[in-house]
Every structure is written in structure tokens, then in C-alpha cells.
C-alpha positions in Angstrom: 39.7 25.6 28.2 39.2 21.7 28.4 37.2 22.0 31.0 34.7 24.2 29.1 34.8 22.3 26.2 34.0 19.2 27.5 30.6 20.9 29.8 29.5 23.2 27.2 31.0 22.6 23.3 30.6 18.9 23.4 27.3 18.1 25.4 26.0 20.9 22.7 27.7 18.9 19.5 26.2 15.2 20.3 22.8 17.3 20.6 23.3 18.4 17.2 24.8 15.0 15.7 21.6 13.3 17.7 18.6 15.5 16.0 20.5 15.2 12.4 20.3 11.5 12.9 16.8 11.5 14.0 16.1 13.6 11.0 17.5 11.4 8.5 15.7 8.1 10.4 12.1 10.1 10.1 13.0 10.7 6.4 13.9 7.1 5.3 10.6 6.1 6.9 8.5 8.8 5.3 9.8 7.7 2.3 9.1 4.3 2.6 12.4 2.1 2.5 12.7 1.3 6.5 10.3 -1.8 5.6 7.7 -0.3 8.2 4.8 1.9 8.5 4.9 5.8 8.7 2.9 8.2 10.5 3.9 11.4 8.2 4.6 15.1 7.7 3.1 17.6 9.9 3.6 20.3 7.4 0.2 21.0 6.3 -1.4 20.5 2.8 -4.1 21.4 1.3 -4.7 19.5 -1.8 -2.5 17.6 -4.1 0.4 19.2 -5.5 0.4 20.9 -8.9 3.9 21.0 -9.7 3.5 18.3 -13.2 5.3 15.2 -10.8 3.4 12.7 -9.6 3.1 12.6 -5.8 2.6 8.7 -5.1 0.7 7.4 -1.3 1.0 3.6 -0.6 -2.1 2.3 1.8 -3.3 -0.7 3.3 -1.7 -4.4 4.0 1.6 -6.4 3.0 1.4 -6.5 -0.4 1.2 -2.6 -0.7 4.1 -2.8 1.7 6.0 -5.2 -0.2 6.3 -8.4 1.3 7.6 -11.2 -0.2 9.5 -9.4 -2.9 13.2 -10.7 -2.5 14.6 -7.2 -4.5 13.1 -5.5 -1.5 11.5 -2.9 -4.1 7.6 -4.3 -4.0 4.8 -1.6 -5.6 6.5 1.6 -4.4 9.5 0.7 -5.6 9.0 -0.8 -9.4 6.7 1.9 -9.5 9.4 4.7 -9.4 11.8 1.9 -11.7 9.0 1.7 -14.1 8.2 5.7 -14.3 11.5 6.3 -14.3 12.5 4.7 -17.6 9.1 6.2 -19.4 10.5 9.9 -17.9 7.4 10.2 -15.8 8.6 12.9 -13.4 8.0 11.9 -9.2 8.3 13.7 -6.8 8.0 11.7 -3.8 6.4 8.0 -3.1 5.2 7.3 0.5 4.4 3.7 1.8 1.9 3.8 4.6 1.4 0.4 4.2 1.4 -2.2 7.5 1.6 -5.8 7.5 -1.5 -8.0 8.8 -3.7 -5.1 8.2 -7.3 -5.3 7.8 -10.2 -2.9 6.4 -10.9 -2.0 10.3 -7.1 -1.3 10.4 -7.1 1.0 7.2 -10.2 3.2 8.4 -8.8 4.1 11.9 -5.4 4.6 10.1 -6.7 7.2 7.9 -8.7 8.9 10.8 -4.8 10.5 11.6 -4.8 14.4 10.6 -1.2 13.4 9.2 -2.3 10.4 7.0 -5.0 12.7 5.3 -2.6 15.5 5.0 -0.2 12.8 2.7 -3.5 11.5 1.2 -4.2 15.2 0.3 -0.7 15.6 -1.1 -0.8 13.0 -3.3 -2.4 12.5 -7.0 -1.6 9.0 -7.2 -2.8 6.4 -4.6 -2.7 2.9 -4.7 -4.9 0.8 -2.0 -4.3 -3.2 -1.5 -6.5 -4.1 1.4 -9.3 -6.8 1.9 -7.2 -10.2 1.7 -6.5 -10.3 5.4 -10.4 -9.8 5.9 -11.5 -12.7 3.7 -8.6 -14.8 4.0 -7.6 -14.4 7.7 -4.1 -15.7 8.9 -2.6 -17.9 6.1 -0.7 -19.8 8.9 -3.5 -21.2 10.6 -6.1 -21.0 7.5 -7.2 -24.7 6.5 -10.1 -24.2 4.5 -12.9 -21.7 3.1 -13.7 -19.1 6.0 -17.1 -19.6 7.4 -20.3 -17.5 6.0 -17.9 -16.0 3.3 -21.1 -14.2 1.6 -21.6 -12.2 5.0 -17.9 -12.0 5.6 -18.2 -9.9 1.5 -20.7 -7.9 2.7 -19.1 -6.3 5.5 -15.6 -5.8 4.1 -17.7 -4.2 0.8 -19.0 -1.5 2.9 -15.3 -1.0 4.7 -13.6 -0.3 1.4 -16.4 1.7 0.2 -15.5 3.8 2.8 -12.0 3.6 2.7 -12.5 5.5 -1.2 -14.8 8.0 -0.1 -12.4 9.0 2.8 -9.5 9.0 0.2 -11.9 10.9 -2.3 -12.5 13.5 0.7 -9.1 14.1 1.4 -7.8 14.0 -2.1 -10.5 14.7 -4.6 -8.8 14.8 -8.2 -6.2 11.8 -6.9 -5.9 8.7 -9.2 -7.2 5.6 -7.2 -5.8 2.3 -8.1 -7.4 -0.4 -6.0 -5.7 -3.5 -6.7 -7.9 -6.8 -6.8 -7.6 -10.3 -5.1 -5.8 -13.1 -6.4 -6.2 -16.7 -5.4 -2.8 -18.0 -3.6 -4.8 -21.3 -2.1 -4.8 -22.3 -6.0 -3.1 -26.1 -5.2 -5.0 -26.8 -2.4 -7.5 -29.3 -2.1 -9.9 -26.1 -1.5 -8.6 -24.2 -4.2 -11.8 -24.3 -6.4 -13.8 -22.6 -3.8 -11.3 -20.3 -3.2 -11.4 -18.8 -6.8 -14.7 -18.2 -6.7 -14.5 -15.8 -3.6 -11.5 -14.4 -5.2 -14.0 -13.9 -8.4 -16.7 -12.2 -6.8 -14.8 -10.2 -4.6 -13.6 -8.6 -8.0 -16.7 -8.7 -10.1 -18.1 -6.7 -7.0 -14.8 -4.0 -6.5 -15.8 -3.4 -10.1 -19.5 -2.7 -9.8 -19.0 -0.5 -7.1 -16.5 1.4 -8.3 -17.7 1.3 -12.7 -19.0 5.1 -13.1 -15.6 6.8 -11.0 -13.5 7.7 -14.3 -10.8 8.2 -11.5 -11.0 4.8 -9.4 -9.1 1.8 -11.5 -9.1 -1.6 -9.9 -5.9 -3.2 -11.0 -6.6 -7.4 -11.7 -4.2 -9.5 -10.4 -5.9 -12.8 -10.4 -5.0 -14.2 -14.1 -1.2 -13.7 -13.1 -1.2 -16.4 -10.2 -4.0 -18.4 -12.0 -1.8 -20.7 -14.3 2.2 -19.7 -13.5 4.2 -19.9 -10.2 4.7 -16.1 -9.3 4.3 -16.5 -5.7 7.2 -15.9 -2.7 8.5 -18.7 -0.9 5.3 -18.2 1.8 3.8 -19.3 -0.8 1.0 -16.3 0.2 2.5 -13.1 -1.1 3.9 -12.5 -4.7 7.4 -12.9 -5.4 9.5 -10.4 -7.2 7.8 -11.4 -10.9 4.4 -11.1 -8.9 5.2 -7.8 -7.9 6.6 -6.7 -11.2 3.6 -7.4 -13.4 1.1 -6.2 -11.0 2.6 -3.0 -10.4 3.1 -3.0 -15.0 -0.3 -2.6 -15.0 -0.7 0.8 -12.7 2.3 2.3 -14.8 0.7 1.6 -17.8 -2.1 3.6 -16.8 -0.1 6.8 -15.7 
């Protein structure tokens, strides 16, 4: 009897044990609280749920994914706080989000059949991407970034795509596409700075004025005259976070 139990009953329990806790892994990630990217689902979708809960999808660089926040919560998280207490039902938030990520980044990202099948799942979508583009690494930035008018151009014509790919795999979604701030404010190049940072946004809103669906969600007035930064002194801190994501609630 032992000797059956220990080739048959137990090589077949540790199997069982092993694929629960692979199951339970894949599900924290999906649901965006193992701090990393996801790749998602394969259950196929066909459009965004119906069911009278918002389905929220988290895209693009380190301050969709949170980073910098001490709470650990970020956008995905005060967002569920913040619907929670209004009693705006969710059904699920996803953070696709990756650290370091460009608009290059973003675009091949959303080329996986998986990401468009969350993206076509979800009616709420919230994009923070571009500031990697323009700004580059923070650790080794020491001034302006060379021909910063070309360096608009072409990150202009990545984001536009990055909607119209969102728009194709989830045409009715919500779209908040949150704008630059200007976290160089104190240095001796800080005044050059804001102007990128203003243009940048003056432009996200002329391309995007005529979708009713598409809102881009200023941030640049809440790092402008207070300290709401994280210790990097590049990403928000937890009040950062907290006002910035304030502003998509209030809009849901």
C-alpha cells in the first residue's frame, strides 16, 4: 500500500498542488498586484462587456504601473478605492503597464492577440505613455533632449496610433490619456522643460478635441507649485498619484 502511494497517489497530488499554485500566480498578475507586466487571458472576447461594471485596462509606462507610490496602490489601485466609495460597480482592473516603456514599446505590445482581447474587454482604458520618449533616462538626463520639436513629431504620430489601435479593438471604450508633467521643475533647465511639457499637451489636445470618448487627463498644474513627487524625485508620490487618478473618477 505504501509503496503505491508514494509512486502513484503522491507524484499525482504535488501535480495537483503545483497547477493550483500556478493558477493563483497567473491570476494575481492578470489582475495587476504582482508589480509586473501581464500578457493576459486567452479566453476570447469580442467586445467590451455589457454587464453595467466597468471593466478597467492599464497601458503603457511606470506611472500607469505605479511607480513611486509608497501605498503600492498607484492609478489601478485608487481607482478601484475611489469607485468604490461612489458605488461604481467593477468588475475587474488589469495593469498591462511596464516600466521604462516607450511609444515603440506600447505599439509592439498591443500587436499580442491577448492584449487586444483585454483591450476589447474593457470600457475603461487609461494610457500613460510618451515621457520616456521625450524625457529619456532620468538617471543620465542633464539637460533638454536634442531637436525636441522632431523628437514631438515622431512620438505624435506613435500615440496617434496607439488610440486608433485601442479604438479598433475597443470601439465604445472610454480613453483617458493622461498628460505630461514637468518633474525637472528645480533644475537649472526647468524653464525649458515646461514648455515641452506645454506643448506636448496643447498638442494631445488638438489631436484628440472632436473624440467625445478620448479625455486627456492634465497633470501638469499638480507638480507645477507643490512637492508631490516620490523620493526619485521623477515619478509621483502617493499624493501625486491620488489627485491624478481624482480626476479620471470624476469623470466615470
Amino acid at each position: 500500500m505504501w509503496k503505491r502511494f508514494f509512486l502513484w497517489n503522491l507524484p499525482l497530488t504535488a501535480a495537483v498542488v503545483s497547477a493550483a499554485v500556478f493558477a493563483f500566480g497567473f491570476f494575481t498578475i492578470v489582475r495587476g498586484h504582482a508589480g509586473i507586466a501581464v500578457s493576459a487571458p486567452t479566453a476570447p472576447v469580442v467586445e467590451a462587456r455589457t454587464t453595467g461594471k466597468l471593466n478597467i485596462a492599464i497601458l503603457g509606462d511606470s506611472l500607469a504601473r505605479g511607480t513611486g507610490d509608497q501605498t503600492g496602490l498607484g492609478i489601478g489601485g485608487n481607482l478601484d478605492a475611489m469607485l468604490a466609495r461612489r458605488k461604481i460597480p467593477v468588475d475587474q482592473t488589469v495593469n498591462l503597464a511596464v516600466n521604462g516603456a516607450r511609444t515603440a514599446d506600447l505599439l509592439r505590445t498591443m500587436e499580442s492577440r491577448n492584449v487586444q482581447q483585454i483591450l476589447a474587454a474593457s470600457n475603461v482604458i487609461v494610457v500613460s505613455i510618451g515621457g520616456n520618449d521625450l524625457f529619456g533616462d532620468v538617471q543620465s538626463l542633464d539637460g533638454p533632449p536634442k531637436n525636441p520639436d522632431e523628437i514631438l513629431d515622431r512620438v505624435r504620430g506613435h500615440v496617434n496610433e496607439i488610440v486608433k489601435k485601442i479604438r479598433q479593438a475597443s470601439p465604445r471604450s472610454r480613453i483617458f490619456l493622461i498628460g505630461l508633467y514637468n518633474p525637472f521643475i528645480d533644475s537649472p533647465w526647468g524653464g525649458q522643460a515646461n514648455g515641452l511639457v506645454n506643448r506636448w499637451n496643447a498638442r494631445l489636445m488638438e489631436d484628440f478635441q472632436d473624440d467625445r470618448d478620448l479625455t486627456v487627463v492634465q497633470t501638469s498644474d499638480i507638480f507645477s507649485h507643490r512637492h508631490r513627487l516620490s523620493l526619485d524625485r521623477f515619478h509621483p508620490g502617493t499624493e501625486g498619484y491620488q489627485l491624478i487618478t481624482a480626476r479620471i473618477a470624476e469623470s466615470l
